[in-house]
C-alpha positions as CSV (number, residue, x, y, z in Angstrom):
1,X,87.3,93.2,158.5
2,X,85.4,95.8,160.9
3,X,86.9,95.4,164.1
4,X,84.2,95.1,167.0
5,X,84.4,94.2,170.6
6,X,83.7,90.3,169.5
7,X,87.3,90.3,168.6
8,X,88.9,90.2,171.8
9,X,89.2,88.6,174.8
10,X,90.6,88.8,178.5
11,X,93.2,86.5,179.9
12,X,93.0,85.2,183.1
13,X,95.7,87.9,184.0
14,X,94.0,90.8,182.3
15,X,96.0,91.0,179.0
16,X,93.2,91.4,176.2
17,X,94.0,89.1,173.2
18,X,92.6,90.2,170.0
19,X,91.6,87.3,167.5
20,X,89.5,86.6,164.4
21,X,87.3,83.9,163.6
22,X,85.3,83.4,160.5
23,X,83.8,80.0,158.7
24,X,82.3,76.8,160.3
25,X,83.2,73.4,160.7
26,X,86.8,72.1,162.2
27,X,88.6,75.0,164.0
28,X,92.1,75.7,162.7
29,X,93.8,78.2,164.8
30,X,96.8,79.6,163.3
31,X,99.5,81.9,165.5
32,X,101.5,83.7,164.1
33,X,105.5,84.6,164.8
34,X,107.5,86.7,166.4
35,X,106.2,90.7,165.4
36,X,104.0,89.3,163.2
37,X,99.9,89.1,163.3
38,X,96.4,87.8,161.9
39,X,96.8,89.6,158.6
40,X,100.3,87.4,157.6
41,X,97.4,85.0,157.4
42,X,94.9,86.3,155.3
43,X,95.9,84.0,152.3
44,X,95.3,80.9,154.1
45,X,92.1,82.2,156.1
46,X,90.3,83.3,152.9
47,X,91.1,79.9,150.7
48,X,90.3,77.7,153.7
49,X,86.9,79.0,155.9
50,X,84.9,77.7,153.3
51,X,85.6,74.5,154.4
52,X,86.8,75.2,158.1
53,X,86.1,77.5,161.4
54,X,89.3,79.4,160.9
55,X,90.8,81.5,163.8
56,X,94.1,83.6,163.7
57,X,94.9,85.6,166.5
58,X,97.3,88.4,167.9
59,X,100.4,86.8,170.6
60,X,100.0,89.1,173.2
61,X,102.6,92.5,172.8
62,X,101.8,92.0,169.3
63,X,99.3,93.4,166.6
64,X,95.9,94.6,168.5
65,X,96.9,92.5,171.8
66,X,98.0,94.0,174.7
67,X,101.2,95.8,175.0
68,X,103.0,93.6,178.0
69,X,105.3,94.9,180.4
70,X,106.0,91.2,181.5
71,X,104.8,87.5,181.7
72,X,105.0,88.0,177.6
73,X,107.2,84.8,178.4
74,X,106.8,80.8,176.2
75,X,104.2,79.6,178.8
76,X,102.1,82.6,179.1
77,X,101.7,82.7,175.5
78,X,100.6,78.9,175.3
79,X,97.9,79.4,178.5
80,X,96.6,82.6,176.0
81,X,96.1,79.3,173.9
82,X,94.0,77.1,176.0
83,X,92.1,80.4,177.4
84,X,91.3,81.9,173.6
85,X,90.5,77.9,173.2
86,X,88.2,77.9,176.8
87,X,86.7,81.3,175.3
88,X,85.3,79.9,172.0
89,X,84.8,76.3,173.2
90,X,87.0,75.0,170.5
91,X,86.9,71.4,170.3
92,X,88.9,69.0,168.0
93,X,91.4,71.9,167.1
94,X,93.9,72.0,164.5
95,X,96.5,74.5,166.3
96,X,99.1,75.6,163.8
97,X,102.2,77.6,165.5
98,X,104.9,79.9,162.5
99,X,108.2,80.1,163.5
100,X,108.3,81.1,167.7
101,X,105.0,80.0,167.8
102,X,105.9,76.6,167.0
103,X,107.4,76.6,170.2
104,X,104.8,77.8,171.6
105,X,102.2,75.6,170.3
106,X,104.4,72.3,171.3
107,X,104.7,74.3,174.9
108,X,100.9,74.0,175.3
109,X,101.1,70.5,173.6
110,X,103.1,69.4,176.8
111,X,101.8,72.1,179.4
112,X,98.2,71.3,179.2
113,X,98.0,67.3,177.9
114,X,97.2,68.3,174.4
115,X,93.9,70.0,175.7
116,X,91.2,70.1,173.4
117,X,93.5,69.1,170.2
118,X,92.9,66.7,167.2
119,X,96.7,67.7,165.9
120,X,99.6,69.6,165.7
121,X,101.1,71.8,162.0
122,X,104.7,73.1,163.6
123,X,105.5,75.9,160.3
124,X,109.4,76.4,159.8
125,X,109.9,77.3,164.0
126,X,112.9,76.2,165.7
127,X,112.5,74.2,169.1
128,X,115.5,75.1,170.5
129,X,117.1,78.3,169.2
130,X,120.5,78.1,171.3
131,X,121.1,74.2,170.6
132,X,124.5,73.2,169.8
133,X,122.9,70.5,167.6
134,X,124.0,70.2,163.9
135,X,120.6,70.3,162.4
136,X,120.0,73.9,164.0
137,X,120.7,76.9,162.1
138,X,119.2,79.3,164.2
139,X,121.5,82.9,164.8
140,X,122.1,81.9,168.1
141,X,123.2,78.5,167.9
142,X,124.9,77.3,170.6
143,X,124.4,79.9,173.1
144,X,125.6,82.3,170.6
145,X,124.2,85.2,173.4
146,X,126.3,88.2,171.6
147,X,124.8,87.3,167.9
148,X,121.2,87.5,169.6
149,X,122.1,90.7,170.8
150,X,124.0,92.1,167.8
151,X,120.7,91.0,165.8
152,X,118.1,91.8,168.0
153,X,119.2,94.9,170.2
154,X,118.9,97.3,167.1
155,X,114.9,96.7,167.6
156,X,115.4,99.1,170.5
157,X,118.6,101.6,169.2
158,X,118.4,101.2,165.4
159,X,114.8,100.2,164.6
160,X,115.3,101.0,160.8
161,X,118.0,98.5,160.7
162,X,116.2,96.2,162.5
163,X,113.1,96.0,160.2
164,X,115.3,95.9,157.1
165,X,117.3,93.1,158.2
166,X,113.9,91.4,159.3
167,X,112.8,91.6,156.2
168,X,115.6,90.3,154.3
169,X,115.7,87.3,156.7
170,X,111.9,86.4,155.8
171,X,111.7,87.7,152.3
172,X,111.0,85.5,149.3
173,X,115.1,84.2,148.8
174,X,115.5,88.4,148.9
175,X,112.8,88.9,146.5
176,X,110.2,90.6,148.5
177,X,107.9,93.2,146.8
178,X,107.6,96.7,148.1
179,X,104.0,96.5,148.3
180,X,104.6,93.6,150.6
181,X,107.7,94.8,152.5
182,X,105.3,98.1,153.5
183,X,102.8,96.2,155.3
184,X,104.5,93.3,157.1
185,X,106.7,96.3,158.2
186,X,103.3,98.1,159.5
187,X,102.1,95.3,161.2
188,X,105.5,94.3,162.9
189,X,105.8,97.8,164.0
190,X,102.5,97.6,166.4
191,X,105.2,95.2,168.5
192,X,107.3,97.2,171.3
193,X,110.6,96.7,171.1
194,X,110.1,95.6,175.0
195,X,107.4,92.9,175.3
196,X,109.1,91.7,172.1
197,X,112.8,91.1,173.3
198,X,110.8,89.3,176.4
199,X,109.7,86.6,174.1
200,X,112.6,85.6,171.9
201,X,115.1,85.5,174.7
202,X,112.9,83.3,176.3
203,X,111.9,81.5,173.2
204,X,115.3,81.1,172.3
205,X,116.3,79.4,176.0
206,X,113.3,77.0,175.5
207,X,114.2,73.7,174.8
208,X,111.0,72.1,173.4
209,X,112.5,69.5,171.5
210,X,112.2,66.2,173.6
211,X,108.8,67.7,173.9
212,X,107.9,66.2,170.6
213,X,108.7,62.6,172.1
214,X,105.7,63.1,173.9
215,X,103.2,64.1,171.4
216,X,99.8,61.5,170.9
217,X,97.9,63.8,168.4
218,X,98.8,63.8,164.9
219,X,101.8,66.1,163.7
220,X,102.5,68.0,160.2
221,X,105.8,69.3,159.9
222,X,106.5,72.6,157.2
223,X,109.8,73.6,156.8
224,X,111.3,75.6,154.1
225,X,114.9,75.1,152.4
226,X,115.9,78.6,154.6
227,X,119.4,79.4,156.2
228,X,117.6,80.4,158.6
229,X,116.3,77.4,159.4
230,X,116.4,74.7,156.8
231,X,115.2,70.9,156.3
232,X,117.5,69.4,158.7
233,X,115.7,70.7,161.3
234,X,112.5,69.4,160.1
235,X,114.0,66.1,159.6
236,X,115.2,65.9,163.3
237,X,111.7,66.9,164.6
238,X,109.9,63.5,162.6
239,X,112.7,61.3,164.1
240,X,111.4,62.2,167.2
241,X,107.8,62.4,166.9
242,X,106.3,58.6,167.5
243,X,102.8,58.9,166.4
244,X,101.4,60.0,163.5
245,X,103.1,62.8,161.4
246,X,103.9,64.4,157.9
247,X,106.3,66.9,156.5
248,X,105.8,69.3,153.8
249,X,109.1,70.9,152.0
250,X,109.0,74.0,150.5
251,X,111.8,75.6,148.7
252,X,110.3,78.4,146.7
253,X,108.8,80.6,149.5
254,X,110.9,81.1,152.5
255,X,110.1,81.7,156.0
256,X,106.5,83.0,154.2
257,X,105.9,79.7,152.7
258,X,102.2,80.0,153.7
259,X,102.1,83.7,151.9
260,X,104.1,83.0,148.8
261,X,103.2,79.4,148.2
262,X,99.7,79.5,149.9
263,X,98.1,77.2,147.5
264,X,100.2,74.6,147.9
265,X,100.1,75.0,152.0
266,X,96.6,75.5,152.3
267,X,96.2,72.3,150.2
268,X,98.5,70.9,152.5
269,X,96.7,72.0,155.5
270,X,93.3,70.8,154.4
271,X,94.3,67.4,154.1
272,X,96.6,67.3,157.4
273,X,93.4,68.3,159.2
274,X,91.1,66.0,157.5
275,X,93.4,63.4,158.0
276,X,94.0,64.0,161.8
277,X,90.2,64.4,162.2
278,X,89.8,60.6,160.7
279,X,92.8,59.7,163.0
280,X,91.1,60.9,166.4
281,X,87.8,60.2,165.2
């Protein structure tokens, strides 16, 4: 799409936020994860804005947001939320957080009393990165602070290493094609090493999980059948979530489930909103 000044926004601390929003009807508003931007979307945005008001936007540091020298911390990225929200007059949302953006999407959940929401899609995102807790998997389970640094630091001293273990981690079980590999490379690369070590050490401090005990609006839960993260995770998350909620498993797809599988998600999707809309309604 032709960029124009429509797609961006200031924050309330002067960070411009760059989103996209096409269709009518229910707004969706998907973030994406760590490094990663709108376009990761594009499958899911082009099946579904027939139907809904789809909006997929840039975390700030990332993509065609603002390069942050600091605040690029869990609760600054979940009051970019509620002001993108503010900004477009959202009502009823469906706010879908991938992977670190799960966290942050539970963060505004609890930080602003579930402002403006009709319900909640956390996608394969760990709560609690650093838990000690047998159903994480996360690299830098309990307080593993060296791994983090062994597999993060090369973002900053070995950037080709980086991106090819990155890769690997969120490939297709390994089987990612070039064509792909190119471009989420190219998008991941508009991401500083700086603002982007901000956010996952903080992410991975952030202890979101009893967070979920708290939760009115309904909840779908998508995990994939990952090391990385894996089912056991997603099973902990509906023990503890007492209202409404639903899982959906994947084990073909990976940490990309909504790229590789994206019929089956964005069928998934559509009736987890329409359901949560009949819920709240």
């Amino acid at each position: 799409m032709k960029i124009t000044t429509e797609n961006f926004f200031k924050t309330s601390d002067g960070a411009i936020i760059y989103y996209e929003d096409v269709g009518s009807g229910i707004p969706i508003l998907m973030v994406p994860g760590f490094l990663c931007t709108t376009k990761f979307f594009c499958k899911n945005v082009e099946a579904l804005c027939a139907k809904y008001r789809m909006i997929t936007m840039d975390p700030r540091g990332q993509g065609n947001s603002s390069k942050s020298l600091c605040s690029n911390n869990m609760r600054r990225n979940a009051l970019d939320i509620k002001e993108l929200i503010d900004h477009l007059n959202l009502e009823n949302v469906i706010l879908l957080g991938w992977s670190v953006a799960a966290s942050v999407v539970v963060s505004y959940a609890a930080e602003f009393n579930e402002h403006k929401l009709a319900g909640l899609a956390l996608v394969d995102g760990s709560l609690h990165p650093f838990s000690g807790e047998p159903w994480n998997h996360h690299r830098g389970k309990d307080y593993n602070i060296d791994n983090w640094f062994a597999t993060y630091q090369p973002l900053v001293y070995n950037p080709q290493k980086f991106y090819e273990e990155f890769t690997a981690r969120i490939s297709n079980h390994g089987n990612m094609p070039e064509e792909d590999r190119k471009w989420i490379m190219a998008e991941c690369m508009k991401t500083m090493p700086w603002t982007a070590m901000e956010i996952h050490y903080d992410f991975c401090h952030t202890n979101n999980v009893p967070n979920l005990e708290k939760l009115k609006v309904p909840v779908a839960v998508f995990g994939s059948d990952s090391k990385a993260y894996g089912l056991d995770m997603v099973n902990e998350y509906m023990r503890r979530i007492p209202g409404y909620s639903e899982t959906h498993e994947f084990y073909e797809s990976g940490h990309l489930m909504f790229y590789y599988e994206s019929e089956k998600f964005n069928n998934c999707l559509d009736s987890f909103a329409r359901k949560a809309c009949e819920i709240i309604s």
